[in-house]
N, CA, C and O of each residue as an XYZ file, in Angstrom:
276
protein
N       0.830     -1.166      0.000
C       0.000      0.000      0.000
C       0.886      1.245      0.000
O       1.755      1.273      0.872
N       0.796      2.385     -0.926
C       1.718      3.395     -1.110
C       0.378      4.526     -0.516
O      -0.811      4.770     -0.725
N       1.437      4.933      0.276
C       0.554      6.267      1.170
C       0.405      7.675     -0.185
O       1.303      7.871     -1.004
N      -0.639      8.330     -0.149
C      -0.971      9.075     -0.986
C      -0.475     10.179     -1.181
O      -0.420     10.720     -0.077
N       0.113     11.158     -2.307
C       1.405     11.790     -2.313
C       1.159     13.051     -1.274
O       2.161     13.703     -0.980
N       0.067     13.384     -0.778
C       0.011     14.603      0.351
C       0.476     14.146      1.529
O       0.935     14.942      2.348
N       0.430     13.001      1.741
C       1.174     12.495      3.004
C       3.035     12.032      3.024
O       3.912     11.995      3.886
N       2.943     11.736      1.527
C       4.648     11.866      1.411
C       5.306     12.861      1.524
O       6.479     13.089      1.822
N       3.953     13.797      1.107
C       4.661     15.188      0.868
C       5.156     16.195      2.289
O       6.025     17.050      2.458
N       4.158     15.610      3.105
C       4.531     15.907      4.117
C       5.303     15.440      5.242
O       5.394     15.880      6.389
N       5.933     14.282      4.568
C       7.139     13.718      5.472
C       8.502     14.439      5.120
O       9.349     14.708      5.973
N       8.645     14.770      3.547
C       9.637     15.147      2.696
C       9.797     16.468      3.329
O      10.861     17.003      3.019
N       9.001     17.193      4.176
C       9.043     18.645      4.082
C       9.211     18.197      6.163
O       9.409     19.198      6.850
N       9.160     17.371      6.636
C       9.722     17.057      7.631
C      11.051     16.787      7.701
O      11.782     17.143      8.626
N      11.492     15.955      6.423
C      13.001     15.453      6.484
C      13.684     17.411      6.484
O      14.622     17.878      7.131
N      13.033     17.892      5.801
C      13.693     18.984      5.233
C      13.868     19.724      6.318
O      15.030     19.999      6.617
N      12.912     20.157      7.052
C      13.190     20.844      8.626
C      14.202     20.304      9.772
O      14.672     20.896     10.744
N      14.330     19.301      9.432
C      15.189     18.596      9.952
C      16.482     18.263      9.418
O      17.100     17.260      9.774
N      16.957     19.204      8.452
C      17.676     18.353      7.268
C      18.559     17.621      6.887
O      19.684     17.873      6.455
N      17.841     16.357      7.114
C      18.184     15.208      7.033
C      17.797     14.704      5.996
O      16.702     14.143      6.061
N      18.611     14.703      4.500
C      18.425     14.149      3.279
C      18.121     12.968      2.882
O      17.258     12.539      2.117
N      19.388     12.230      3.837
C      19.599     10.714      3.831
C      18.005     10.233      3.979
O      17.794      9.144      3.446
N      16.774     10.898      4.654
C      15.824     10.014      4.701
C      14.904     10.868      3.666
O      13.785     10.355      3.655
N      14.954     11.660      3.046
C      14.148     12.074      2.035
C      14.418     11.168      0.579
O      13.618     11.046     -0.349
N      16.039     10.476      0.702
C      15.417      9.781     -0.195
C      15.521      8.476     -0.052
O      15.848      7.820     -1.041
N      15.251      7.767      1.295
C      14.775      6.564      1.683
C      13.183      6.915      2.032
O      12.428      5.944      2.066
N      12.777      7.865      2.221
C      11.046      7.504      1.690
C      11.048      7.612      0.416
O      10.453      6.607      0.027
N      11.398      8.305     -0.593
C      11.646      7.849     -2.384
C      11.456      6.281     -2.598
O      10.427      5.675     -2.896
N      12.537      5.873     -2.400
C      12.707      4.659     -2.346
C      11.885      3.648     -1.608
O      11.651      2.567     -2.149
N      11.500      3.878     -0.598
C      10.469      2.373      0.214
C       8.979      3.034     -0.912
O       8.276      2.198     -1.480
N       8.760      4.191     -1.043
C       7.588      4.421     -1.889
C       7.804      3.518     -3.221
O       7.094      2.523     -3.369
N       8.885      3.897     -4.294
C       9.147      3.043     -5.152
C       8.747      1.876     -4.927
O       7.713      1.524     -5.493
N       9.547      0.794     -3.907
C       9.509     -0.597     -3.524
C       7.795     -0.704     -2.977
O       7.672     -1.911     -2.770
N       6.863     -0.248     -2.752
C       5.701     -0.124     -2.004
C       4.822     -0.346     -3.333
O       4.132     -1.348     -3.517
N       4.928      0.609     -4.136
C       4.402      0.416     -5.650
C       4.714     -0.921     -6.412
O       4.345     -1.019     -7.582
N       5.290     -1.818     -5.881
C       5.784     -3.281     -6.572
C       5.466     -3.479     -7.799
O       6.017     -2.758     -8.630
N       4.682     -4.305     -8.171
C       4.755     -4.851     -9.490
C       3.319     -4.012    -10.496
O       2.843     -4.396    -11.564
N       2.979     -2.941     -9.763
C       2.222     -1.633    -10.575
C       3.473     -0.390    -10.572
O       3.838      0.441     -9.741
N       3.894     -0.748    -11.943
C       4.492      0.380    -12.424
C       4.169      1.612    -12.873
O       5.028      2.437    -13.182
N       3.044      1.806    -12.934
C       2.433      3.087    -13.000
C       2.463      4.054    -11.289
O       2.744      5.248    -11.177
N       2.226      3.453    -10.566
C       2.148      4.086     -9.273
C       3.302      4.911     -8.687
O       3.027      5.848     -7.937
N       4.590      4.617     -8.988
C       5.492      5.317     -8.743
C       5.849      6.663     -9.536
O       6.107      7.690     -8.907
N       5.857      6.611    -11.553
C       5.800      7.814    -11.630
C       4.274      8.801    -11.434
O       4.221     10.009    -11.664
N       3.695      8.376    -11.199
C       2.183      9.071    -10.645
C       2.835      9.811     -9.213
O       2.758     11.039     -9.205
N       3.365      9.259     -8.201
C       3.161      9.790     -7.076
C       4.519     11.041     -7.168
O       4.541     12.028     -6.433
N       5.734     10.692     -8.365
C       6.384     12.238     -8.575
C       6.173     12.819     -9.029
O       6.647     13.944     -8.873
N       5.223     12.513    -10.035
C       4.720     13.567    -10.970
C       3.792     14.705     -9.945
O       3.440     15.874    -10.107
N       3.663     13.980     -9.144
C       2.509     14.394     -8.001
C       3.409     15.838     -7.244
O       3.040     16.980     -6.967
N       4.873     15.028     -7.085
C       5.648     15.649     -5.595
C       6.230     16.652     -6.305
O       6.343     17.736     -5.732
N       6.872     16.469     -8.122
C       7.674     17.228     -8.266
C       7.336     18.447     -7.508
O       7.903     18.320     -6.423
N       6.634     19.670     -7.541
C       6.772     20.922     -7.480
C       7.422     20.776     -5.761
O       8.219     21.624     -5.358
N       6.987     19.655     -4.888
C       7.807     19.791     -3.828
C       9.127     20.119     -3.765
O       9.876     20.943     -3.240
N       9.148     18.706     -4.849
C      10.350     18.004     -4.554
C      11.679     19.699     -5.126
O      12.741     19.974     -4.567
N      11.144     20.327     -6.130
C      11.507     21.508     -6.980
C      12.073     22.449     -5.812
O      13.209     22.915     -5.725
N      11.048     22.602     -4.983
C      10.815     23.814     -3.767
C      12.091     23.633     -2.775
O      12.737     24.504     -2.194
N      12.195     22.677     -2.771
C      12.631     21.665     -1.443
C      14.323     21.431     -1.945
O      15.173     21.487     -1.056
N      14.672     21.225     -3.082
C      15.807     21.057     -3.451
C      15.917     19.790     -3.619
O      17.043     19.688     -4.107
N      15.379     18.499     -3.516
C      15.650     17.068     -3.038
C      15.511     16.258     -4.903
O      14.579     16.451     -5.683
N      16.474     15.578     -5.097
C      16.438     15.231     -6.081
C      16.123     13.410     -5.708
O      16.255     12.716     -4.700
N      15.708     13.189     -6.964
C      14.628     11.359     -7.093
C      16.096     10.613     -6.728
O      17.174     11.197     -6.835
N      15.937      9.169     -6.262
C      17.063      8.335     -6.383
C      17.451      7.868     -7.887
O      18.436      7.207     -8.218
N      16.487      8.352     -8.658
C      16.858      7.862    -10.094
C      17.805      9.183    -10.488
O      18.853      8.889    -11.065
N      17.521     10.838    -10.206
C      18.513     11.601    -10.353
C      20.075     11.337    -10.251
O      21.069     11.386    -10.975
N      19.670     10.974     -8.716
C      21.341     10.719     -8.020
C      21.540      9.085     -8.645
O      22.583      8.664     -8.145
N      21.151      8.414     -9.214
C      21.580      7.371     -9.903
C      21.864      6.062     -8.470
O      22.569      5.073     -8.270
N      21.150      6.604     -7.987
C      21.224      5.253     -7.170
C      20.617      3.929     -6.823
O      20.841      3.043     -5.998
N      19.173      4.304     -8.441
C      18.429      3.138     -8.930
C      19.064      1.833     -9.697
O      18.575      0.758    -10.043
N      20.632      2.523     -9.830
C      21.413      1.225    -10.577
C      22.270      0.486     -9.747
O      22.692     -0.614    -10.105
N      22.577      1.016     -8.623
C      23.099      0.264     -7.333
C      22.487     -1.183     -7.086
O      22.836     -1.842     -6.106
């Protein structure tokens, strides 16, 4: 079950007050892994965050390339 992007959105903007990156983009990521085998659900929920994610400075784990790890 992937929590709905107003509630990610508001963890992301928690990591950020706190700023602590390292977990802005380990919720990226468990969201990714949460979306499993519906591949649509994951770019839906950035398409959702970008303007956060924009605001916020926080780039996707696919940015930082750490989807090939």
């Amino acid at each position: 079950m992937v929590p709905e992007p107003k509630i990610i959105d508001a963890a992301l903007r928690a990591c950020r007050r706190l700023n602590d990156f390292a977990s802005t983009v380990r919720i990226l990521e468990v969201v990714k892994d949460k979306a499993g085998p519906h591949k649509e659900i994951y770019p839906y929920v950035i398409q959702e965050l970008r303007p956060t994610l924009n605001e916020l400075g926080i780039s996707t784990p696919e940015e930082l390339g750490l989807d090939k790890v």
